[in-house]
SEGUKOL-808680 format. One record per residue (C-alpha): x, y, z; residue in three letters. Coordinates in pm, whole numbers, padded with zeros to 5 digits, always signed. Layout:
# residues N
XYZALA ...
END
This chain:
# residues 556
+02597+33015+22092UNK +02723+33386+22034UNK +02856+33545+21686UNK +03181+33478+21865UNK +03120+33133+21899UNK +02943+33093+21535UNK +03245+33280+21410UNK +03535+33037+21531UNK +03298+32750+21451UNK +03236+32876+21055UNK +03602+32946+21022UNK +03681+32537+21133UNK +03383+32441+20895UNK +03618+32596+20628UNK +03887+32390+20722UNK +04071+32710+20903UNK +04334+32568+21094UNK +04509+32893+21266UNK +04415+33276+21267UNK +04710+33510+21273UNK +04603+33762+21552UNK +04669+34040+21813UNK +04391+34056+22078UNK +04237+34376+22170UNK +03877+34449+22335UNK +03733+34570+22043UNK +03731+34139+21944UNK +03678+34022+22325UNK +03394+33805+22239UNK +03610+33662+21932UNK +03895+33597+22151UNK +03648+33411+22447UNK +03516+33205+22179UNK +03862+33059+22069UNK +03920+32988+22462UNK +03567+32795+22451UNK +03660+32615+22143UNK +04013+32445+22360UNK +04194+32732+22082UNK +04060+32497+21726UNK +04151+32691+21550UNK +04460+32783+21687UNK +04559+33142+21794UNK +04866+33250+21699UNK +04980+33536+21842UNK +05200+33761+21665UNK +05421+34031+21785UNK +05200+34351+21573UNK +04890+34322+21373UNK +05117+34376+21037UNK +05327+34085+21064UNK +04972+33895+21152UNK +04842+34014+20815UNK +05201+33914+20667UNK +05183+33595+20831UNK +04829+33503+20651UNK +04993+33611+20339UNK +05270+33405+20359UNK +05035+33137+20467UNK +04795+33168+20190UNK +05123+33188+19897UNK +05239+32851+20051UNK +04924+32687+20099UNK +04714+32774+19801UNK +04456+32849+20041UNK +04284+33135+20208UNK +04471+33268+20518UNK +04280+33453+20824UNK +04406+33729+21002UNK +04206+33891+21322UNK +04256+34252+21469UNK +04053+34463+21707UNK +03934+34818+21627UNK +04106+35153+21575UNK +04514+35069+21616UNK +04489+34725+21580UNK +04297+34784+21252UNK +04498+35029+21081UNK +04813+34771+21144UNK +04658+34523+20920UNK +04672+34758+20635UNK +05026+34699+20465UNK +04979+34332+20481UNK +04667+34346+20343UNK +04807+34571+20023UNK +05066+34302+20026UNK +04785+34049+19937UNK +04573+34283+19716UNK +04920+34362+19487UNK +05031+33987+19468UNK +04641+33848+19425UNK +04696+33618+19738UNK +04373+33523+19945UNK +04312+33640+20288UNK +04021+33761+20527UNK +04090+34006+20799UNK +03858+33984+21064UNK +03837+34317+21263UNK +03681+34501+21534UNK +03485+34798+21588UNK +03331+35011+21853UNK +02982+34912+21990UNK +02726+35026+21795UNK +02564+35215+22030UNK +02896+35447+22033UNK +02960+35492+21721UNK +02940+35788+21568UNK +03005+35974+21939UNK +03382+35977+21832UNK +03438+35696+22114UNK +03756+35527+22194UNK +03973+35356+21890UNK +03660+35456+21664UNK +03763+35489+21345UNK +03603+35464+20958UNK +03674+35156+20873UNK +03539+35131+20555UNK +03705+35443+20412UNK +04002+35227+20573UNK +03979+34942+20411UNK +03761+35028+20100UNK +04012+35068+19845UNK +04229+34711+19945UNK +03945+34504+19998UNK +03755+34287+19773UNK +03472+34250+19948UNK +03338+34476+20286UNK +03068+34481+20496UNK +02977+34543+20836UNK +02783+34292+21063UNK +02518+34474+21218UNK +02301+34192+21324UNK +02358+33845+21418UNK +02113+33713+21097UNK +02366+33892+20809UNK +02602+33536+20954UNK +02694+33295+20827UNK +02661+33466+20497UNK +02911+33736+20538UNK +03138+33487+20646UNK +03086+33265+20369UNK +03107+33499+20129UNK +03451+33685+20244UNK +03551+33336+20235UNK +03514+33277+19852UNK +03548+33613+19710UNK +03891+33597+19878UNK +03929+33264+19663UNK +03752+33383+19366UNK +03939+33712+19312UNK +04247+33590+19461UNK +04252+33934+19707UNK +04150+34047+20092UNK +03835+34038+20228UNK +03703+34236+20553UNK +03441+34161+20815UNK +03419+34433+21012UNK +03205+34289+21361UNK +03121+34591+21626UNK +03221+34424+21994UNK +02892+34433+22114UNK +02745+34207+21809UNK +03022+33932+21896UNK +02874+33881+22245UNK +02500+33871+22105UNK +02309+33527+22065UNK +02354+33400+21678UNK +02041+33387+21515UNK +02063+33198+21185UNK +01907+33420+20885UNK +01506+33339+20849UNK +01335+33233+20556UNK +01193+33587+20487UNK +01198+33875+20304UNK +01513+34085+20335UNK +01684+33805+20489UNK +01995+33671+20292UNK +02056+33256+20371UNK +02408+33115+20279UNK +02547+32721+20158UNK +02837+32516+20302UNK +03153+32565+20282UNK +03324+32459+19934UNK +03618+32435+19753UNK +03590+32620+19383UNK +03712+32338+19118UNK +03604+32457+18768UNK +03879+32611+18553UNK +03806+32867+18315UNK +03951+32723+17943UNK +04000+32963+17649UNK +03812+32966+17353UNK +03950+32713+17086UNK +03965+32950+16784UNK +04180+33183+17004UNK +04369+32890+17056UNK +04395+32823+16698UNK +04543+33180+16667UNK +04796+33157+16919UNK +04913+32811+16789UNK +04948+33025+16454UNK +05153+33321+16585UNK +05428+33121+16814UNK +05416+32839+16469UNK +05551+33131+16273UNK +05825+33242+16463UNK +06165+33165+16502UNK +06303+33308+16820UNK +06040+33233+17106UNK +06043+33394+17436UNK +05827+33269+17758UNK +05759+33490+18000UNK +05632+33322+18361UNK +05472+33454+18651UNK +05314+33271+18976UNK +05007+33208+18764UNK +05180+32924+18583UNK +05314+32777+18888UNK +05062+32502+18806UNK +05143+32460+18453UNK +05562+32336+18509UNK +05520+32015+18314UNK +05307+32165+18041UNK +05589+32489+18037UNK +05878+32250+17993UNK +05652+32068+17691UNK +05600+32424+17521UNK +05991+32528+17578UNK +06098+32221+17409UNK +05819+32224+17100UNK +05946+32611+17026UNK +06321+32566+17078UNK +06213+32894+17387UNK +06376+33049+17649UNK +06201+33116+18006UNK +06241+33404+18201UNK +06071+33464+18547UNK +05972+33743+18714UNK +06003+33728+19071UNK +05729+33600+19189UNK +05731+33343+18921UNK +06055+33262+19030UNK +06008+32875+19198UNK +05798+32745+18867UNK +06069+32616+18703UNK +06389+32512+18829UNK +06719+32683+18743UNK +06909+32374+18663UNK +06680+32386+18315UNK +06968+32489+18037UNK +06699+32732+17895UNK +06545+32869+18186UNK +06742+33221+18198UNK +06623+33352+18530UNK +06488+33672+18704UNK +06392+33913+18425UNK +06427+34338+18537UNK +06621+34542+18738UNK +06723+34307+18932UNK +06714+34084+18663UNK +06998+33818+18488UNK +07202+33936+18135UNK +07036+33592+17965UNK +06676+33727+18030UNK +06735+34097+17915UNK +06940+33907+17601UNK +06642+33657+17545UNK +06380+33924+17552UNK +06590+34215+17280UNK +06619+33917+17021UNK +06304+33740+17025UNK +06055+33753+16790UNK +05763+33575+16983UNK +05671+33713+17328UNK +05451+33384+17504UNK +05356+33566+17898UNK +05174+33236+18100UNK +05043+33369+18408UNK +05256+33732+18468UNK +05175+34060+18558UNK +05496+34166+18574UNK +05469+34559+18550UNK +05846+34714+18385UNK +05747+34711+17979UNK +06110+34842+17948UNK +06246+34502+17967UNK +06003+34379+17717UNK +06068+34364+17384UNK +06056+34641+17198UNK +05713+34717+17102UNK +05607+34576+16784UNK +05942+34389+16735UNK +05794+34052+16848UNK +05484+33919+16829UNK +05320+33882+17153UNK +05020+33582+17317UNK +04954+33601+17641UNK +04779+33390+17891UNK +04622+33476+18185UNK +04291+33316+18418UNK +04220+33694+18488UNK +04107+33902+18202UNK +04170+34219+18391UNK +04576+34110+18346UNK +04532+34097+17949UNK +04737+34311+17749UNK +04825+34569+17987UNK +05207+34567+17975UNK +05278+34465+17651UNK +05075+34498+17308UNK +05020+34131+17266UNK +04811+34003+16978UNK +04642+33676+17119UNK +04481+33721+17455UNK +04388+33357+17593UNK +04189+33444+17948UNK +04185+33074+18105UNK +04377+32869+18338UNK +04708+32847+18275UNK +04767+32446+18283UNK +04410+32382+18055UNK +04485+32669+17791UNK +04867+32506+17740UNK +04718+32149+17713UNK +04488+32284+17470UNK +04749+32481+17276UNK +05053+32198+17267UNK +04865+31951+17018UNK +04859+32248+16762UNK +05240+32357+16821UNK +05491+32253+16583UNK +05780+32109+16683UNK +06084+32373+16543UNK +06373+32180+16391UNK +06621+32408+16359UNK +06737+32454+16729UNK +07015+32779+16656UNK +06831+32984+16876UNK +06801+32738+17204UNK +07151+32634+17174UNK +07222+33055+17210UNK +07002+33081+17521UNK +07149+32791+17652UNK +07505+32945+17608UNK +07411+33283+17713UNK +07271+33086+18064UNK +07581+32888+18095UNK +07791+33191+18056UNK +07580+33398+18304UNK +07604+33153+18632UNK +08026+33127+18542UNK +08036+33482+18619UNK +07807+33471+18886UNK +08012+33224+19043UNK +08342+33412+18993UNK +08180+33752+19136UNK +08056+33560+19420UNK +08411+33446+19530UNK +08576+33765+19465UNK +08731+33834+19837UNK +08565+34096+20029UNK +08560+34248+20387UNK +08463+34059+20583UNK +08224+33833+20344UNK +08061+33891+19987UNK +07729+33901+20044UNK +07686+33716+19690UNK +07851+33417+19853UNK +07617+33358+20097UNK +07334+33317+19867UNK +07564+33097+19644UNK +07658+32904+19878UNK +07266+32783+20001UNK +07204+32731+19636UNK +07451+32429+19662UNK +07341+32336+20013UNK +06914+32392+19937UNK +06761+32147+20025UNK +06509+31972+19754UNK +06229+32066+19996UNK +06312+32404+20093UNK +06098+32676+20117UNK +06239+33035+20102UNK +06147+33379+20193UNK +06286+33685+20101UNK +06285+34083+20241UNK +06289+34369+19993UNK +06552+34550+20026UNK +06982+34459+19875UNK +06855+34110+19983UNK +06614+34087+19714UNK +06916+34142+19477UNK +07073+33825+19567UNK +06739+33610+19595UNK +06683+33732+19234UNK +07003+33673+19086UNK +07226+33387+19249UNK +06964+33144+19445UNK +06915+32811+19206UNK +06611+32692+19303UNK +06624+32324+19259UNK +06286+32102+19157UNK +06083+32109+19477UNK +06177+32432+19672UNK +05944+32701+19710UNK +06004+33047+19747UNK +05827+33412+19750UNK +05888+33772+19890UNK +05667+34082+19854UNK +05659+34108+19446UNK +05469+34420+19370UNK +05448+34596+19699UNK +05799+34568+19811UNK +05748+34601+20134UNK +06035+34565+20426UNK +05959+34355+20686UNK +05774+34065+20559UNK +06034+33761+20476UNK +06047+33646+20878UNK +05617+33626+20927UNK +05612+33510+20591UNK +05827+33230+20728UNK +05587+33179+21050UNK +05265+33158+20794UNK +05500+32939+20602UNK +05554+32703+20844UNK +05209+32646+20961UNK +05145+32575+20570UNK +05414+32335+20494UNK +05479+32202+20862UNK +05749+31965+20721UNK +05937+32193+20474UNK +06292+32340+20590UNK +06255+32729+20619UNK +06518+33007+20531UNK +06441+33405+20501UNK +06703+33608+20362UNK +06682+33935+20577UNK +06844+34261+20534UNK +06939+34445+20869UNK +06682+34705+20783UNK +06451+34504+20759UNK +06539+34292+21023UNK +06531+34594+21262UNK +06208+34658+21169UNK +06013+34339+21217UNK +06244+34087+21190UNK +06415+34071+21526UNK +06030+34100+21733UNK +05877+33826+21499UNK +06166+33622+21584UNK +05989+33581+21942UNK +05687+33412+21778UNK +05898+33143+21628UNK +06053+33055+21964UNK +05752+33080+22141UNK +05603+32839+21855UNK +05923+32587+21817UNK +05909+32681+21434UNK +06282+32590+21282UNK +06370+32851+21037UNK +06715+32957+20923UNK +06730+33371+20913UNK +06994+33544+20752UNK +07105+33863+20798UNK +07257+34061+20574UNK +07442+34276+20803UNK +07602+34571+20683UNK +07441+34882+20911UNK +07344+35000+20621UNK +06975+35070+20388UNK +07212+34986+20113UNK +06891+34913+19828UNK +06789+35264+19876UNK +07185+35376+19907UNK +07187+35220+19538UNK +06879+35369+19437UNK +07023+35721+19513UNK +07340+35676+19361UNK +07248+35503+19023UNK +06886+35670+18975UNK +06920+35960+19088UNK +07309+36092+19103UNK +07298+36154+19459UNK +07562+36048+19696UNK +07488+35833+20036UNK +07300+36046+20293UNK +07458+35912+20624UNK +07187+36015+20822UNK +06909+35848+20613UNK +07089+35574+20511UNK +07331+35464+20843UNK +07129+35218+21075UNK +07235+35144+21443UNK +07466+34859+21521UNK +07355+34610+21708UNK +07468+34202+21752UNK +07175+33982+21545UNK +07345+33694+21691UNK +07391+33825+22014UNK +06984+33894+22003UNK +06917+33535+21867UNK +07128+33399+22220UNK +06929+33629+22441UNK +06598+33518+22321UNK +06714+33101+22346UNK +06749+33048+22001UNK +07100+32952+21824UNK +07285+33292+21671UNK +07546+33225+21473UNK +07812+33538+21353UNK +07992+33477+21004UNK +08333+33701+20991UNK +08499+33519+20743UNK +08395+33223+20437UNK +08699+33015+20506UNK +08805+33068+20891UNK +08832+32808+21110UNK +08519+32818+21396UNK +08560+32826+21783UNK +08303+32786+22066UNK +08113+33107+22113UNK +08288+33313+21845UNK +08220+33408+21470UNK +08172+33142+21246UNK +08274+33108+20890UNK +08063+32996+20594UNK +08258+32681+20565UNK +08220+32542+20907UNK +07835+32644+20965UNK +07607+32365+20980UNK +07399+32295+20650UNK +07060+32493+20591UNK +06911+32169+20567UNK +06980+32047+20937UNK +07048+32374+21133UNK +06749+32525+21427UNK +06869+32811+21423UNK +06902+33189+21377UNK +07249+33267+21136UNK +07350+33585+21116UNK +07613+33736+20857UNK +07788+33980+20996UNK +07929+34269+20779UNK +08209+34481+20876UNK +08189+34745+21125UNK +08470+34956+21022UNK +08452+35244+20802UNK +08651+35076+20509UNK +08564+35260+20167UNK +08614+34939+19983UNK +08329+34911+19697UNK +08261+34551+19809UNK +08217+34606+20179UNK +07942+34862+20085UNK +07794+34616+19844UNK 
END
């Protein structure tokens, strides 16, 4: 048996079921050793290291479980990087395997040589190099669970020569480091009961409760609801909270920030109890003002505690155990005023989303597309999103129903990510319908290649492209933030048929001119006609106009 082998093996005693990967000969004996093991687990290629690192991400949001990306040295290495930030800025857990040049090389500035741990030392959790064949399987092991333990990347970094060597197993002697099975952590950390006590007393004593959520709580939905309903509360979300509570809830007011709903920015300027349940959400602008409300927080990472808003109860525990433990002390609040407002202020807010959605544009409002798949979404959905004017709609006008899933790249923001999201997706949740909501950018940028690996793996996934030839997030971002007008040649992308690529490729592309039109064979499709979300294998593509029309809409 070689590292290689012992490698592929100690990922499958983990329960690995895929590696996203790019080969390379700086991971030759990695690569041999999946072709020895009939490809268990399975290699999926990707188009680019990056959207292999995305991929794992997207994987490891959807799966609650570690996902493992594999690069070889130099290029390939350096590619991982943004996907890897992606993971280290929305505490998701995944291990990059990578290459390096022979050791006997190194340090004769060989071919693709390149310092990986000044690299990789400020993204990764945990980092070390494997030398010898004895520092396995503990290196493995351990990447394995401080990836699960501090929810971040981990990085093996194995020299090519090492992967071809013989495995020893480490001795039992000095300087040798041994290693246990593979395991699944199950204790959850609980918070003290006199803080408890304390936070019981603060949200008692208030009258106007606010809950803030974040993807921490996503485990905590039933115990939410109990809390919202004991304190007469509002919820807001922040993005990547967005999918813990449905949007059909009367009180649940939405996306709270800049691309945030009126309800949530109304909910958090009149509160006067600030509850946060598993957020790090980082804009203290849209918080209330400091020292008007109150604030507890909850969070199972101390680090988190207190860092965006002055909160007087800090609770560090899971978020499902510390709620159970806090509802028996909550009073139920009898006078209700303040729910029934939130509940108005919601009702109001999806009227005149509605209305702005149907307001006519050239060729279609880009807010109807998203409000139409709200009413199509299927109950098992699971939905990606790009950053970019995309992210605008995903945040403001998709309802996500009880069931559906959903993420995008919270705190990094980084383009390209909703299709291999989508691929990692679907190798998580084989059985779940898949839609990414794509901008043009960023579908020029890693959208259109990826879409290769989902052919060439028969994944089903509705994209949609928001197609307007334009960066129009950053357009935005120059006009409102900064004054400036539109700089054509920054802003201006190339033209170019998504639909028309989707054909070529064998996959189903679909052209939207119009939300009413009648459909023929071969032509542009309207919104009306196009098969449901829920039943289409396919690519659909929105079209926007191609004319130079100064209408405000059509540069929406």
């Amino acid at each position: 048996m070689t590292v290689g082998d012992f490698i592929v093996q100690r990922l499958r005693d983990w329960g690995v079921k895929q590696v996203f990967a790019y080969p390379g000969d700086g991971i030759n004996g990695i690569v041999a050793a999946f072709g020895k093991a009939d490809n268990d687990p399975a290699f999926i290629q990707t188009r680019h290291e990056e959207m292999a690192a995305f991929a794992a991400v997207g994987y490891a949001k959807f799966s609650d479980d570690v996902g493992v990306c594999l690069a070889t040295s130099g290029p390939g290495a350096i590619h991982l990087l943004n996907g890897l930030y992606d993971a280290k800025l929305d505490h998701v857990p995944v291990v990059a395997i990578v290459g390096q040049t022979a050791r006997t090389a190194q340090g004769g500035s060989y071919q693709q040589e390149v310092d990986l741990h000044s690299l990789f030392r400020d993204v990764a959790s945990y980092l070390v190099d494997v030398t010898v064949p004895e520092q396995l399987p503990n290196a493995l092991d351990r990447a394995m669970r401080t990836a699960q333990a501090d929810r971040a990347p981990a990085v093996l970094i194995i020299p090519n020569d090492v992967q071809e060597q013989e495995y020893e197993p480490p001795k039992h002697e000095f300087k040798y480091v041994p290693s246990s099975p593979p395991s699944r952590p199950s204790s959850c950390v609980v918070a003290a009961n006199d803080e408890v006590r304390r936070a019981a007393d603060v949200l008692n004593t208030g009258e106007k409760v606010a809950i803030l959520i974040g993807q921490g709580a996503r485990g905590a939905a039933a115990e939410l609801r109990e809390v919202a309903d004991l304190l007469g509360a509002g919820v807001a979300k922040a993005l990547l909270g967005k999918d813990v509570l449905p949007d059909d809830l009367p009180y649940v007011t939405g996306s709270i920030g800049l691309l945030g709903t009126r309800p949530s920015y109304e909910l958090m300027r009149d509160c006067d109890r600030l509850l946060i349940v598993g957020s790090n959400f980082p804009y203290s602008q849209f918080l209330p003002q400091f020292g008007k409300a109150r604030g507890v927080q909850i969070d199972v990472d101390g680090r988190a505690i207190g860092m965006r808003y002055p909160t007087e109860v800090n609770l560090v525990g899971d978020a499902r155990e510390t709620l159970r433990a806090l509802i028996p002390l909550l009073e139920r609040k009898t006078d209700r005023s303040w729910r029934q407002k939130i509940e108005s202020n919601v009702e109001r807010w999806w009227e005149v989303v509605e209305r702005q959605a149907q307001v006519p544009a050239d060729p279609v409002n880009p807010m109807r597309i998203v409000s139409e798949l709200s009413k199509r979404l299927p109950v098992n959905a699971i939905v990606t999103a790009d950053s970019g004017s995309a992210t605008n709609w995903y945040a403001r006008l998709l309802r996500i129903r009880e069931g559906v899933r959903s993420s995008l790249s919270g705190t990094l923001a980084t383009m390209g990510c909703a299709v291999p999201y989508a691929l990692g997706a679907a190798f998580a949740q084989p059985d779940r319908p898949l839609i990414a909501l794509v901008g043009d950018g960023a579908m020029q940028m890693n959208g259109m290649a990826e879409l290769l690996t989902l052919k060439r793996y028969g994944i089903r996934c509705v994209v949609c492209v928001f197609h307007n030839n334009d960066l129009n997030q950053v357009t935005w971002e120059l006009r409102a933030m900064g004054g400036a007008p539109k700089f054509e040649e920054s802003q201006s992308l190339p033209d170019v048929s998504y639909a028309a690529y989707a054909r070529s490729i064998g996959l189903q592309g679909i052209e939207v001119d119009s939300p009413t039109g009648s459909a023929r064979p071969g032509r542009p499709r309207s919104l009306r006609k196009a098969p449901s979300c829920s039943t289409c294998a396919a690519t659909r593509t929105c079209r926007r106009s191609r004319r130079t029309r100064r209408s405000t809409r059509s540069r929406t």
